[in-house]
Every structure is written in structure tokens, then in C-alpha cells.
C-alpha positions as CSV (number, residue, x, y, z in Angstrom):
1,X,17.3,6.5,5.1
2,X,14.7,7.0,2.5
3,X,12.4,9.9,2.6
4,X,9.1,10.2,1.3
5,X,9.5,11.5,-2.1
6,X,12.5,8.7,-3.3
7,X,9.7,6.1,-1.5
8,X,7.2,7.4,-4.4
9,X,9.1,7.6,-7.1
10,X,10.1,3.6,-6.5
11,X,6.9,3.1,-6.7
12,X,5.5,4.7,-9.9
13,X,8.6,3.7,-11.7
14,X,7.0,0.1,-12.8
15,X,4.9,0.2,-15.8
16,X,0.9,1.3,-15.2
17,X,1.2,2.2,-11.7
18,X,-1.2,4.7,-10.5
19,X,-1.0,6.4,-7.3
20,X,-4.2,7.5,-5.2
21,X,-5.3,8.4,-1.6
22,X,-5.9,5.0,0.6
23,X,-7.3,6.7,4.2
24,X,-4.6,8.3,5.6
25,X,-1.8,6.8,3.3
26,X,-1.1,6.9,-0.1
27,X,-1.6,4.1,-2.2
28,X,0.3,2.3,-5.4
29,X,-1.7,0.2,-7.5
30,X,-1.5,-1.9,-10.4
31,X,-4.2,-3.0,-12.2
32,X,-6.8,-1.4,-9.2
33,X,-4.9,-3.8,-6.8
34,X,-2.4,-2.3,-3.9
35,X,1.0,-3.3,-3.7
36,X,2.6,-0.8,-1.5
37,X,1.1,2.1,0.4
38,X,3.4,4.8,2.1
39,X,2.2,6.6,5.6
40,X,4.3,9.7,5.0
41,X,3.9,10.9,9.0
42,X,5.6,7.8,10.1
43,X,7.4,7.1,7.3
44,X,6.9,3.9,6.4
45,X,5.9,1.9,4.0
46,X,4.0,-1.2,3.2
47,X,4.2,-3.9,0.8
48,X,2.0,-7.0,-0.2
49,X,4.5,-9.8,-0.3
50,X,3.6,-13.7,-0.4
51,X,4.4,-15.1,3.0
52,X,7.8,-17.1,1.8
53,X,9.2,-13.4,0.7
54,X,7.7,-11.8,3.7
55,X,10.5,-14.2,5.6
56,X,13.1,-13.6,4.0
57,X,13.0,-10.3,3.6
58,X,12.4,-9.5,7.2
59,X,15.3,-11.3,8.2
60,X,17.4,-8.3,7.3
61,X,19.2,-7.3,10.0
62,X,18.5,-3.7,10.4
63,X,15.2,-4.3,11.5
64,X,13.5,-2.2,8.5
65,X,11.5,-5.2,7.7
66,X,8.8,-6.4,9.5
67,X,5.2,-8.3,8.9
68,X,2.2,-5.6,9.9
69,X,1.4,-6.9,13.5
70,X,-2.2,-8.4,12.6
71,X,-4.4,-10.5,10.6
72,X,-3.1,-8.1,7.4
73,X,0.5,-9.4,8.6
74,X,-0.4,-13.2,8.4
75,X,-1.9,-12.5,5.0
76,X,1.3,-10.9,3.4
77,X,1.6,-7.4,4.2
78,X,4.7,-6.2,5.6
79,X,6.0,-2.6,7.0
80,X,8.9,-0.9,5.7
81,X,10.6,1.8,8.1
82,X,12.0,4.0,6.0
83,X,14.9,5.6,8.3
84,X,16.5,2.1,8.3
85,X,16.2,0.7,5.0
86,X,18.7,1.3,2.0
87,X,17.6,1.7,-1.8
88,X,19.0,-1.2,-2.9
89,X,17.0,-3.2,-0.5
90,X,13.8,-1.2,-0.4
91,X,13.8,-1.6,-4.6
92,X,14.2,-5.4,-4.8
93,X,11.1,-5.1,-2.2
94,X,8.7,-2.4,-4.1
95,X,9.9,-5.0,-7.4
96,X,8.7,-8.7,-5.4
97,X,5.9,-6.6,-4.5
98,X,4.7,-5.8,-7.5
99,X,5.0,-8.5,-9.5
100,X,3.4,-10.4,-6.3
101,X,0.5,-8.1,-7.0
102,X,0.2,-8.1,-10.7
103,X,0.3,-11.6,-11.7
């Protein structure tokens, strides 16, 4: 399980990050672009991934990762439930997504 707080500090560990309010969530951005947002009431989190990543990294068998149910899911984004996710795997994640976002 990973709370809230080790969720942000993934996140604003890659270079230029900011961190701002997005609605109801919070929002990490790079370069004024999102790549992962974080609804601390249900904690989860969401990442932009390119649809090949978005497979294969919901076909972890916990469950933790899944496309958002919508037109946003078909267009990359992809929840993260943070009470079944490790670190290891929630970092390699917050990483592709990033890199997804800033090139």
C-alpha cells in the first residue's frame, strides 16, 4: 500500500516537476503538461501513459492498474489504486509516465 504522501514525493522527484491544484486532485506537471494526478480521498492515482504501456502495465495481476473507464481511458490515462500497488511498480509507472509526457 502507498499512501498519499510517498504517492507525491514519486512524483516531484523527476527534474522540473511542479505540483498544483487540478479540481478536486492534485496535479504533477512537466513543462505545464499533466502526467499524473493523485485523488487523495480515494487514493488513487492517475497517469498519462501511451496506450501500448497502458496494456502492459494493467496486466498486473493485483488489479492496481487499470485504464480510467472513459474516453480519457482510450486516450492513455490510467488509474492507479494505491492500497494495491507496490513502489517498485508504482515508480517504473510515475517514470513511463513522465517521460510519456515530456517528450
Amino acid at each position: 500500500m502507498i499512501n498519499n504522501e510517498e504517492f507525491r514525493k514519486m512524483a516531484v522527484s523527476f527534474p522540473e516537476v511542479e505540483e498544483s491544484p487540478h479540481f478536486e486532485k492534485t496535479s504533477f506537471r512537466i513543462r505545464k503538461r499533466i502526467f499524473a494526478t493523485l485523488n487523495e480521498k480515494e487514493n488513487r492515482g492517475c497517469v498519462k501513459l501511451s496506450e501500448n504501456d497502458q496494456y502492459i502495465f494493467s496486466q498486473n495481476e493485483s488489479g492496481a492498474v487499470y485504464p480510467v473507464p472513459n474516453k480519457w481511458g482510450l486516450q492513455g490515462w490510467t488509474n492507479i489504486d494505491l492500497n494495491k500497488i507496490n513502489k517498485r511498480l508504482l515508480k517504473e509507472i510515475l517514470k513511463t509516465a513522465y517521460a510519456e509526457v515530456k517528450s
